[in-house]
VODREN-308755 format. One line per 3 residues: number of its first residue (from 0); for each residue x, y, z negated of N, C-alpha, C, O, CB. Coordinates in nm, 3 decimals. Glycine has a CB too. Example, Ala and Ser with C-alpha at 12.3 -4.5 7.8 and 13.67 -1.06 7.14 Angstrom:
0 = 1.319/-0.569/-0.780/1.230/-0.450/-0.780/1.320/-0.330/-0.780/1.424/-0.332/-0.846/1.131/-0.447/-0.905  1.285/-0.225/-0.708/1.367/-0.106/-0.714/1.290/0.003/-0.787/1.341/0.114/-0.804/1.408/-0.060/-0.572
***
This chain:
0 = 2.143/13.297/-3.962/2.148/13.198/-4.068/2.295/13.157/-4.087/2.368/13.116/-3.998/2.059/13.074/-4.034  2.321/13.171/-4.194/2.491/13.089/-4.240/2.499/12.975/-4.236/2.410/12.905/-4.286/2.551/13.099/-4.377  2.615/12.918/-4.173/2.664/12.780/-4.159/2.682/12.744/-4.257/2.639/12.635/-4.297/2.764/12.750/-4.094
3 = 2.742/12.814/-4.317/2.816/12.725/-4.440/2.694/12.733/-4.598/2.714/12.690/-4.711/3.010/12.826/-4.484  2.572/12.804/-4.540/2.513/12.779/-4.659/2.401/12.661/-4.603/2.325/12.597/-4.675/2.450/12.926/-4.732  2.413/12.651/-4.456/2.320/12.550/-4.418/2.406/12.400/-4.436/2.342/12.311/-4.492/2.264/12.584/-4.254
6 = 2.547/12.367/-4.390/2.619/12.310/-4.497/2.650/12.265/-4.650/2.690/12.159/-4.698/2.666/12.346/-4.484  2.627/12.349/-4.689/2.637/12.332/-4.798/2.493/12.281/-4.850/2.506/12.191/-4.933/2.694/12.444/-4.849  2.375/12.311/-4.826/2.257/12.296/-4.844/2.250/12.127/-4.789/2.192/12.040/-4.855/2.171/12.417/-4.768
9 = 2.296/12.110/-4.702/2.282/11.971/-4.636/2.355/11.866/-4.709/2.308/11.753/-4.702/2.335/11.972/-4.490  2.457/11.883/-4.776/2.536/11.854/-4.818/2.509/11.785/-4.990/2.532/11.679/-5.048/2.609/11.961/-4.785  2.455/11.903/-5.020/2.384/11.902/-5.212/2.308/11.867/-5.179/2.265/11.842/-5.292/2.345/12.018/-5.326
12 = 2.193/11.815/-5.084/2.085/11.763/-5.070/2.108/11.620/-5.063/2.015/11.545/-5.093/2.021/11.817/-4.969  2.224/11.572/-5.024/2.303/11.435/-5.000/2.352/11.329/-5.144/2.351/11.206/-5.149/2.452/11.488/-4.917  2.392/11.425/-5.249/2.407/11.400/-5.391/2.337/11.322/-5.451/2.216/11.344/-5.451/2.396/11.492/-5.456
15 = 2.376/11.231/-5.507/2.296/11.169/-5.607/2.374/11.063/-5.733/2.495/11.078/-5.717/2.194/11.087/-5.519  2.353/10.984/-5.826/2.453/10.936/-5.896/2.533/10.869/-5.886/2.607/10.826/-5.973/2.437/10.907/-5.957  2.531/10.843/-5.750/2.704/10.758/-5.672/2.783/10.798/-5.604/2.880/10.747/-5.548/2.707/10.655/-5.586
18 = 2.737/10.905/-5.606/2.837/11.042/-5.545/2.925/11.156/-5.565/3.006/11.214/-5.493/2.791/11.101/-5.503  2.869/11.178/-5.731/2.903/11.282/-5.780/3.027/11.342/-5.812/3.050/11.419/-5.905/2.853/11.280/-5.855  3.141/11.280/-5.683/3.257/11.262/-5.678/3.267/11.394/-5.551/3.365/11.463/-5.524/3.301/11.095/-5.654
21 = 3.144/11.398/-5.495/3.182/11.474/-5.377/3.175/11.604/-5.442/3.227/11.697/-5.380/3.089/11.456/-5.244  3.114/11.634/-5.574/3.102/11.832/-5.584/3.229/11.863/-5.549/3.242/11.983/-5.524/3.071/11.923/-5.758  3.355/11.781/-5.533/3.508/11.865/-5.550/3.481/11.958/-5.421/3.527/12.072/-5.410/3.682/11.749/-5.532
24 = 3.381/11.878/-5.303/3.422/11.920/-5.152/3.340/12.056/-5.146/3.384/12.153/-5.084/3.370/11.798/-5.018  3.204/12.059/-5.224/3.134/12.184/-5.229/3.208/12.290/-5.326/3.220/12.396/-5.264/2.987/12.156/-5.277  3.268/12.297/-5.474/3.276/12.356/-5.560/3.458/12.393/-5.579/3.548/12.313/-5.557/3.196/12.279/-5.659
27 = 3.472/12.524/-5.622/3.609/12.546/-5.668/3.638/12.486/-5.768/3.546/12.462/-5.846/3.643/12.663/-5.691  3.770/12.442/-5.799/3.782/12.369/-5.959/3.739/12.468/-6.048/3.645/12.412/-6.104/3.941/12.321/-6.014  3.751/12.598/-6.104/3.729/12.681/-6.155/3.559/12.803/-6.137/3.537/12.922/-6.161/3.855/12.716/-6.128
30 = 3.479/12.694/-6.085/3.313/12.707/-6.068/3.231/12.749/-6.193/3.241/12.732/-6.315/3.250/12.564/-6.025  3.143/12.812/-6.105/3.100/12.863/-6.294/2.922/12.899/-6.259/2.870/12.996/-6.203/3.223/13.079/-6.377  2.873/12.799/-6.308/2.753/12.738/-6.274/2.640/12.763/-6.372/2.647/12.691/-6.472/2.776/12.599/-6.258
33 = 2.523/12.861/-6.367/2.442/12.868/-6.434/2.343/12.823/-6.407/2.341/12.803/-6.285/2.433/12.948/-6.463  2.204/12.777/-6.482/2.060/12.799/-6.497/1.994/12.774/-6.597/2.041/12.709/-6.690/2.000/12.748/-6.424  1.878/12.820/-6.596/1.775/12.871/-6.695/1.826/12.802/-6.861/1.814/12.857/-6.971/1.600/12.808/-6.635
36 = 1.890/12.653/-6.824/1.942/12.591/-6.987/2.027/12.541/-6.965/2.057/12.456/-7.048/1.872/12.496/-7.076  2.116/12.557/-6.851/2.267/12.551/-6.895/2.379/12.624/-6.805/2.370/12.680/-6.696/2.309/12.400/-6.902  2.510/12.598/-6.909/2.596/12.679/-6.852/2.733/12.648/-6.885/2.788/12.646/-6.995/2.565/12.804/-6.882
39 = 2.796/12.615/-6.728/2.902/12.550/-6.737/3.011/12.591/-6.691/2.981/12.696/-6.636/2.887/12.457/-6.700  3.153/12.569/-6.675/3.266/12.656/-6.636/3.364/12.521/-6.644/3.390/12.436/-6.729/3.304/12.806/-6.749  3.410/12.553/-6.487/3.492/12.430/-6.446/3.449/12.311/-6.386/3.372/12.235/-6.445/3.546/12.386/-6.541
42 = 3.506/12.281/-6.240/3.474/12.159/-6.196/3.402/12.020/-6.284/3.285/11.984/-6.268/3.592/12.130/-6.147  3.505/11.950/-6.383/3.481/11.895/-6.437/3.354/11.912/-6.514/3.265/11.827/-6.508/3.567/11.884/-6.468  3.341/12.042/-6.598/3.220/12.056/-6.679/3.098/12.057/-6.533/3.065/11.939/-6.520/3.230/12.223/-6.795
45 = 3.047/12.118/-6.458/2.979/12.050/-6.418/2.979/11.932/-6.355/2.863/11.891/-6.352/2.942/12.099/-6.382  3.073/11.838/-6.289/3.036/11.675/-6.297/3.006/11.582/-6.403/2.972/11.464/-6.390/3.127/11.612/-6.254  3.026/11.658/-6.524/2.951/11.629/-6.644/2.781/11.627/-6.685/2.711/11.550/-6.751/3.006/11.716/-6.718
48 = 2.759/11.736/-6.619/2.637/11.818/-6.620/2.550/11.760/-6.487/2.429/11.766/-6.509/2.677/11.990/-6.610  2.584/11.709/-6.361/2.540/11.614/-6.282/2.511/11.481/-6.344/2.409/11.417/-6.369/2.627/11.602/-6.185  2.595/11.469/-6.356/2.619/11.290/-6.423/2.501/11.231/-6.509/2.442/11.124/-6.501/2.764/11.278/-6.547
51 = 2.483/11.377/-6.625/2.412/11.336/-6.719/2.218/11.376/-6.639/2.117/11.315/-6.673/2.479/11.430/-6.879  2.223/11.480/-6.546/2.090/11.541/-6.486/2.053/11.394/-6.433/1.962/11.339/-6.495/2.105/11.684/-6.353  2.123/11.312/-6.310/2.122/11.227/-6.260/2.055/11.100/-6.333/1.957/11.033/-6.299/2.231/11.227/-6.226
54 = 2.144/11.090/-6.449/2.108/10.959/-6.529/2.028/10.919/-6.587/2.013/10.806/-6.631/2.156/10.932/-6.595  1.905/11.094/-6.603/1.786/11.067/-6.698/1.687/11.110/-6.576/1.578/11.152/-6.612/1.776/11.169/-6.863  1.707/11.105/-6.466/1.581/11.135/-6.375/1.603/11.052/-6.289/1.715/11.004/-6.266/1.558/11.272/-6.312
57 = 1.477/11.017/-6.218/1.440/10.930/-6.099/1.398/11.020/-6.009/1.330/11.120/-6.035/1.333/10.821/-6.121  1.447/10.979/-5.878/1.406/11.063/-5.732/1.389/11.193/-5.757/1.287/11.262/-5.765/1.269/11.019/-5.657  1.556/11.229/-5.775/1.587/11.340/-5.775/1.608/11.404/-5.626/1.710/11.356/-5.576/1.689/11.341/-5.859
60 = 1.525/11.522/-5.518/1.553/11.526/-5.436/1.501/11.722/-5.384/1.393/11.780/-5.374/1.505/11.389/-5.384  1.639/11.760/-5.364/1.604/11.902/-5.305/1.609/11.906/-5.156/1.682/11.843/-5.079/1.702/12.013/-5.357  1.503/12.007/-5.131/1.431/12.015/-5.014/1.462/12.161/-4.979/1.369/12.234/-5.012/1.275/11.978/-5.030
63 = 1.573/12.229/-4.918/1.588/12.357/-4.917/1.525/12.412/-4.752/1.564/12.363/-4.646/1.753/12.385/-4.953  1.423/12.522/-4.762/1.384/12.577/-4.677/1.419/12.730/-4.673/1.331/12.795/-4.619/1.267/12.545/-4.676  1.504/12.787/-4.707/1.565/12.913/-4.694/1.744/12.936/-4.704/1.805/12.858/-4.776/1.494/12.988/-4.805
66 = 1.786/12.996/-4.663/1.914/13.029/-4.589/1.943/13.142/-4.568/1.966/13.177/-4.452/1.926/12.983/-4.479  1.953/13.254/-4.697/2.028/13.410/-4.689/2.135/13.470/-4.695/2.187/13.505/-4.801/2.004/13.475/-4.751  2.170/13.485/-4.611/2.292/13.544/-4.611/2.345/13.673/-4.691/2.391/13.735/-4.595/2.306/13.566/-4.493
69 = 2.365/13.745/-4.787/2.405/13.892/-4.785/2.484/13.953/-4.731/2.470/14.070/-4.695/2.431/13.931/-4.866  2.602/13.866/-4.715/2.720/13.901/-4.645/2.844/13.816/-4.672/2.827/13.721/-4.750/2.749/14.036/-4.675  2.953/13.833/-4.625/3.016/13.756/-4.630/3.055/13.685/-4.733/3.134/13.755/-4.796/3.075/13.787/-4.587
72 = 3.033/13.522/-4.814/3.081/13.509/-4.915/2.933/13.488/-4.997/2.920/13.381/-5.056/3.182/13.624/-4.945  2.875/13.540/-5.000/2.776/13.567/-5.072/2.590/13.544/-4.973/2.564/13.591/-4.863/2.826/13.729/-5.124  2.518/13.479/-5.041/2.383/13.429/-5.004/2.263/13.365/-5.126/2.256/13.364/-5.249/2.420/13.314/-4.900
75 = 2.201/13.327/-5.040/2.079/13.198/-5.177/2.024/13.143/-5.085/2.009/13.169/-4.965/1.925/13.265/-5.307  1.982/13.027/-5.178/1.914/12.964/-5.106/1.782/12.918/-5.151/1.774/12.895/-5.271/1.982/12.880/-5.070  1.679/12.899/-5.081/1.560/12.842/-5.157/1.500/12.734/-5.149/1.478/12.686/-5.038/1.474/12.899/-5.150
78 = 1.457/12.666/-5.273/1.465/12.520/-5.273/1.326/12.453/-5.310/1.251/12.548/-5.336/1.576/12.476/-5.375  1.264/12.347/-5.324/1.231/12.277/-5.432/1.253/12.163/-5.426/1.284/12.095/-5.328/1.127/12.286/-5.466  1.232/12.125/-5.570/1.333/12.036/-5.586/1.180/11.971/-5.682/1.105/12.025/-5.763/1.517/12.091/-5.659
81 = 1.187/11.802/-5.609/1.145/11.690/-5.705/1.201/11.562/-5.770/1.278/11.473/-5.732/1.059/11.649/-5.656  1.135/11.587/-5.878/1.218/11.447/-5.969/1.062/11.394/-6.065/0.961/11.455/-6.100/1.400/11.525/-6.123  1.105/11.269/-6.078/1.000/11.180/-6.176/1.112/11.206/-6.332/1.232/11.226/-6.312/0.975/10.956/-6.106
84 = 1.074/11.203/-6.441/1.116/11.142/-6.560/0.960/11.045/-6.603/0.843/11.049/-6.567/1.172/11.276/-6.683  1.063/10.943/-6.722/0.935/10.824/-6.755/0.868/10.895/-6.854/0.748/10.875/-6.869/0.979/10.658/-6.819  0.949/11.004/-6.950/0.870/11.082/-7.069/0.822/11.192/-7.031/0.782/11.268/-7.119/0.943/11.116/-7.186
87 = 0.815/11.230/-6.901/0.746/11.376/-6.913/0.607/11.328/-6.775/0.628/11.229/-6.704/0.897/11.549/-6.857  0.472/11.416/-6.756/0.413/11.411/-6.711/0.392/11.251/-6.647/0.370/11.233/-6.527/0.431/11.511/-6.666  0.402/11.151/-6.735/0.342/11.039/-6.714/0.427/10.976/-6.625/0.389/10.864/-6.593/0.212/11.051/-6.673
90 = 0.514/11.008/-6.583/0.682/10.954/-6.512/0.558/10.990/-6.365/0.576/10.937/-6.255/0.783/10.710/-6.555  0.456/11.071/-6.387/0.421/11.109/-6.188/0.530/11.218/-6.135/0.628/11.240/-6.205/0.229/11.209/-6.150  0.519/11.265/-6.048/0.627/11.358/-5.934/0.597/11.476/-5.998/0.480/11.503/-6.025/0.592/11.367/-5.743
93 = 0.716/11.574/-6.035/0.727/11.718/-6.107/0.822/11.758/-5.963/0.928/11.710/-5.920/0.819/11.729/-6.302  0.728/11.875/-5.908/0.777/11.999/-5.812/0.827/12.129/-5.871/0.746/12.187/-5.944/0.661/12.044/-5.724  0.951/12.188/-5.853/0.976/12.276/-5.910/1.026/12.369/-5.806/1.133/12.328/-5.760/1.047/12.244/-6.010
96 = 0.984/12.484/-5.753/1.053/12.593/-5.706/1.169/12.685/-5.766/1.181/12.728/-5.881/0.966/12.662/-5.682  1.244/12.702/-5.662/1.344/12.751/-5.712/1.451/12.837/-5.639/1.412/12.820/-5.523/1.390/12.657/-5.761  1.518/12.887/-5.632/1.632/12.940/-5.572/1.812/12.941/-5.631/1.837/12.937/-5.752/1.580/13.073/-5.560
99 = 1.874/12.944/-5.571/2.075/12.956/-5.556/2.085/13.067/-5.529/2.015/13.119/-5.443/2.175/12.872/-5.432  2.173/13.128/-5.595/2.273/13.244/-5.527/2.390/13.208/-5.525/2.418/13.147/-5.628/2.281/13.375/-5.590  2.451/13.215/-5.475/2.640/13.158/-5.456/2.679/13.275/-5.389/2.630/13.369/-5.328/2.691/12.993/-5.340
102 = 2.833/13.213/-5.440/2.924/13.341/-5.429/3.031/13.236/-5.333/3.028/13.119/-5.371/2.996/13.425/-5.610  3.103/13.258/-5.243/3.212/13.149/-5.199/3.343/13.206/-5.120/3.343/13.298/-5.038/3.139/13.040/-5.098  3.445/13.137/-5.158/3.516/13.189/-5.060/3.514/13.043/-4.975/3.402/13.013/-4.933/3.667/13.260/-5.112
105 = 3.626/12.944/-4.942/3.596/12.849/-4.885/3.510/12.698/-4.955/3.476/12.590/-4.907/3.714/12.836/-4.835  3.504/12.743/-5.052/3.413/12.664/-5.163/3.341/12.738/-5.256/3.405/12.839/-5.283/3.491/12.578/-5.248  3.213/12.732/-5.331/3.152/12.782/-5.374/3.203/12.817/-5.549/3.194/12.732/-5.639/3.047/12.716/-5.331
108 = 3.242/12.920/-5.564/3.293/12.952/-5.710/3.213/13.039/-5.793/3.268/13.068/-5.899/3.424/13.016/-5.707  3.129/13.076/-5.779/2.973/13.092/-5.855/2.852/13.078/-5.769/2.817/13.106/-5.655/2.953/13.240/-5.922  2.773/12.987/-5.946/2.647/12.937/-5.872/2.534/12.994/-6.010/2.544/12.987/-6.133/2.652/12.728/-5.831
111 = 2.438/13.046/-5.928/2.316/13.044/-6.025/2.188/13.019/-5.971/2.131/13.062/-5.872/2.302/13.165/-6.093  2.159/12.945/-6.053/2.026/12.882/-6.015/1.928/12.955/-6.109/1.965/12.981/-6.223/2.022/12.713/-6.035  1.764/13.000/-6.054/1.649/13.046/-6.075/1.556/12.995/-6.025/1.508/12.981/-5.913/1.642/13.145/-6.054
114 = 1.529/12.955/-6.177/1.347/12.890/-6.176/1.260/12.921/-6.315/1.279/12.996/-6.411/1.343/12.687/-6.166  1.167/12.835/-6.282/1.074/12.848/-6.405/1.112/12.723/-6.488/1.117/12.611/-6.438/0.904/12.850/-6.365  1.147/12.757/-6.655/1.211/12.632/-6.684/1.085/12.570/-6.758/1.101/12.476/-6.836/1.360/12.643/-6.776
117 = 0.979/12.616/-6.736/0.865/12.556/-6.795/0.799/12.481/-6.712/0.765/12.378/-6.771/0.782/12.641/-6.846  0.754/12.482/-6.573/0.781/12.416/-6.499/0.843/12.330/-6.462/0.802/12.244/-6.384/0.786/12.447/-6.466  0.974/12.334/-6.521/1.058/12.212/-6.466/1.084/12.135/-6.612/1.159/12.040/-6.591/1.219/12.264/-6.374
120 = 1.042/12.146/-6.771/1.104/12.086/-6.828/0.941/12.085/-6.901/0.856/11.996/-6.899/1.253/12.133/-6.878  0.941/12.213/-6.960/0.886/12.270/-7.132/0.697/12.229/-7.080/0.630/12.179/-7.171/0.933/12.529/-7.181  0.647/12.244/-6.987/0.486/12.180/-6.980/0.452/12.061/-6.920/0.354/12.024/-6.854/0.396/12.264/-6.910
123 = 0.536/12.018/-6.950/0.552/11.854/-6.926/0.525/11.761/-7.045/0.478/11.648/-7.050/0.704/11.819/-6.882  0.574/11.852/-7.150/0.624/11.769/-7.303/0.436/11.780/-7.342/0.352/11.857/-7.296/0.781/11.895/-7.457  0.425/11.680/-7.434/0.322/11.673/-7.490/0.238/11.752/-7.523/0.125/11.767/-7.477/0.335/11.635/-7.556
126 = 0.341/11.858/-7.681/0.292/11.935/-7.739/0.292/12.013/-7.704/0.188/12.072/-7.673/0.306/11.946/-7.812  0.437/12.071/-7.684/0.459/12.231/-7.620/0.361/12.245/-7.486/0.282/12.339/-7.471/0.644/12.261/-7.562  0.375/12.158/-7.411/0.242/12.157/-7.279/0.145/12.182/-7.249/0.110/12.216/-7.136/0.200/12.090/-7.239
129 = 0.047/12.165/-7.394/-0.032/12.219/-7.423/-0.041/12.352/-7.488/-0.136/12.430/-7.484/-0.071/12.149/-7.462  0.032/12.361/-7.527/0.093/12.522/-7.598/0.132/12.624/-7.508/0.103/12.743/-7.519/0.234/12.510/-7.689  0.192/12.578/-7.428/0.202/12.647/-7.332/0.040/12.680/-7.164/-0.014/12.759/-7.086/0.343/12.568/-7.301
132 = 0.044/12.619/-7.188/-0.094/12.586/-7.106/-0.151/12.703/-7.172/-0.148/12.819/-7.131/-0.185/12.423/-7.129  -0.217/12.647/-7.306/-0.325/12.787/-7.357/-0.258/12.952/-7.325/-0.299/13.058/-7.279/-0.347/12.778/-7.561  -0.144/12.901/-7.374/-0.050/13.088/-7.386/-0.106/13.137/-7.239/-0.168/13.240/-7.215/0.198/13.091/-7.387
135 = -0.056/13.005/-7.119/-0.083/13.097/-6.998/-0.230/13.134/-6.935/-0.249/13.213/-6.842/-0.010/13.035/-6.891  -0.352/13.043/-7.022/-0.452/13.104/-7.030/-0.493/13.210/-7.076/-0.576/13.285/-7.025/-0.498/13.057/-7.057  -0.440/13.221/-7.168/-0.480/13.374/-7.266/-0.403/13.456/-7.225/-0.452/13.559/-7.270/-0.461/13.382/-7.433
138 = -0.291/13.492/-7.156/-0.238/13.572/-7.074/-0.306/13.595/-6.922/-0.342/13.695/-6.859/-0.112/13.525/-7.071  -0.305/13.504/-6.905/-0.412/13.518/-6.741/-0.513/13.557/-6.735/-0.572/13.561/-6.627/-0.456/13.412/-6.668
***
C-alpha cells in the first residue's frame, strides 16, 4: 500500500469549507483536475471549484477504502463519498461510489475522478429522476 496515497487520502478526507487553503499542501500549482462535469487547470481554478462544491452541500464526507499503487508516481483510489443537498433527494444522505487516479511527483499534478454522475447529481432532480429511473428500467 502507498504512503503517500494513504496520506494523501487522509488528508482530502480532512477538507472541508474552512480549509480549503490546505489543497496548496496536496496539489501542484499547475494541477489539472477532472470529473464527470468538471474541468479545471491550476491550483487556484480548483480552490474555486472546492469553494463553490463545499458551499452548496452539507456533510460532505469521503470515506476511502482502497489504495493502488501502479507504480511510482502514479495510483487510485477508491472512495465513497456522502453529502446531503436541501434540493435534491429531499436534503436525505446521497452515497456515491467512486474512484481517483493521480499522477504525483511530490504533490499531486493530475487528478481524475470516476463516477456515476447520475448518481451523484442527475436522479436526484425531480424530473430528470424520474426520466432517468424509467430509461434504467427499460434498459434493465
Amino acid at each position: 500500500m502507498s504512503n503517500f496515497l494513504q496520506r494523501f487520502a487522509r488528508q482530502f478526507a480532512e477538507l472541508d469549507k474552512d480549509n480549503l487553503h490546505r489543497l496548496a499542501d496536496l496539489y501542484a500549482p499547475d494541477v489539472y483536475f477532472t470529473d464527470p462535469l468538471h474541468e479545471v487547470q491550476g491550483l487556484a481554478q480548483l480552490q474555486e471549484y472546492f469553494s463553490e462544491l463545499y458551499a452548496n452541500v452539507h456533510q460532505l464526507r469521503f470515506d476511502f477504502h482502497g489504495f493502488d499503487q501502479v507504480r511510482e508516481g502514479e495510483g487510485y483510489l477508491r472512495w465513497v463519498m456522502s453529502y446531503r443537498h436541501p434540493r435534491l433527494a429531499g436534503g436525505q444522505p446521497i452515497q456515491v461510489s467512486g474512484c481517483s487516479h493521480l499522477l504525483w511527483d511530490d504533490k499531486v499534478y493530475r487528478h481524475r475522478d470516476y463516477f456515476d454522475a447520475g448518481a451523484l447529481l442527475y436522479e436526484h432532480l425531480p424530473v430528470l429522476g424520474r426520466a432517468i429511473a424509467w430509461l434504467k428500467r427499460r434498459l434493465g
